[in-house]
C-alpha positions in Angstrom: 73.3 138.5 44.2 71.9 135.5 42.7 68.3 133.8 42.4 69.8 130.9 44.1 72.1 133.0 46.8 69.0 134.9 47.7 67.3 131.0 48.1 70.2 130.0 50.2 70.5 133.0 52.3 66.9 132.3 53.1 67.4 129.1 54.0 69.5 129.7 56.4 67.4 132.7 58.2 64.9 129.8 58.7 67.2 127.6 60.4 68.2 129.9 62.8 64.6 130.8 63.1 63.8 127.1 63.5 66.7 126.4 65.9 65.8 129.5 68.0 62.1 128.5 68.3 62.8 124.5 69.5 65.3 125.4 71.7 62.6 128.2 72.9 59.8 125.8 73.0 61.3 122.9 74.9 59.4 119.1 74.1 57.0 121.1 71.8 59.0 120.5 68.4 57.2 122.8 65.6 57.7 122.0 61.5 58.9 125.3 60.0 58.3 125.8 56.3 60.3 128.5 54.7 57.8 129.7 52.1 56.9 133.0 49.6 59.5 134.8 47.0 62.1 133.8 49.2 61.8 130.2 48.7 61.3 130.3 45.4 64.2 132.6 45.0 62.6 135.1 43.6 62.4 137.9 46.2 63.5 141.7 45.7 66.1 143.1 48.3 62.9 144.4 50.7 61.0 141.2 50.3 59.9 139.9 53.6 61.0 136.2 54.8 57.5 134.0 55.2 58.0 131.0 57.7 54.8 128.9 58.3 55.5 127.1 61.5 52.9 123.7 62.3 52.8 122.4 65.6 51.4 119.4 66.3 48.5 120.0 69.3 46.8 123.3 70.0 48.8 126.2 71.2 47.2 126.7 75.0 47.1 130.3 75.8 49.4 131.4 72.7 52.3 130.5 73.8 54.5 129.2 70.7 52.9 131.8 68.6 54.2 134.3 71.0 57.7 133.4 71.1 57.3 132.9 67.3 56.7 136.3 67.3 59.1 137.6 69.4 62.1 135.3 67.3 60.8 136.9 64.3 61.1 140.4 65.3 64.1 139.9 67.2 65.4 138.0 63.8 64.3 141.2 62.0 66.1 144.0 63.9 69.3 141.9 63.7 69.3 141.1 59.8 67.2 144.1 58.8 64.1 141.5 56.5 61.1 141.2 57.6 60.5 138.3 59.2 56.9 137.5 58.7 55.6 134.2 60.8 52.0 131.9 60.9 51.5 129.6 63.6 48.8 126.7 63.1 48.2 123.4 64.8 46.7 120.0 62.6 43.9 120.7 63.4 43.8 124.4 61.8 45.3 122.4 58.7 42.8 120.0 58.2 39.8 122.6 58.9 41.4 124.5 56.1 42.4 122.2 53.8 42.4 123.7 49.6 42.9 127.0 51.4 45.2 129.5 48.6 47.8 130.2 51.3 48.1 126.0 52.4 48.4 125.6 49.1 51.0 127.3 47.9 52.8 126.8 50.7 52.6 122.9 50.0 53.6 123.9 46.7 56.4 126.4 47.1 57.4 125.8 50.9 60.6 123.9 52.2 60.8 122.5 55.1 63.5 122.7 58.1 
């Protein structure tokens, strides 16, 4: 398989993850950023798949982090990766602004 197969096949994983999560979360529509080796194409056969999902107000009582969660591992018993998910509001983004992990997700990341 290819650098850029491996990228595409990743690409796709996050779709579904992104589709699955706004049909889950209803008028709430998150930004899910595919980031890590995956994105950049560079990830070995047991690399996990990093999504970074922003929503836009705070996340009252958990509950788009938990069906984040639950899509991820549901996503990773049916395709056998990892599927390895953060869930921040604006607010976490601003207050952490510079931060390695923002960072290189800006950098790196691709967006649904």
């Amino acid at each position: 398989m290819t650098r850029e197969s491996r990228r595409i096949d990743a690409l796709e994983l996050g779709r579904e993850f992104a589709r699955a999560l706004s049909a889950a979360c209803g008028v709430i529509v998150p930004k899910v950023t595919l980031f890590g080796s995956r994105a950049r194409g560079a990830a070995a056969p047991d690399s996990d798949l990093d999504l970074f999902v922003e929503i836009p107000s705070r996340d009252q009582g958990g509950t788009v982090e938990r069906i984040a969660r639950d899509i991820a591992y549901e996503m990773t018993l049916r395709h056998g990766i990892a599927v390895a998910v953060i869930v921040a509001d604006r607010d976490f983004m601003q207050q952490h602004r510079g931060y390695s992990l923002l960072e290189a997700m800006a950098a790196e990341g691709i967006c649904r």
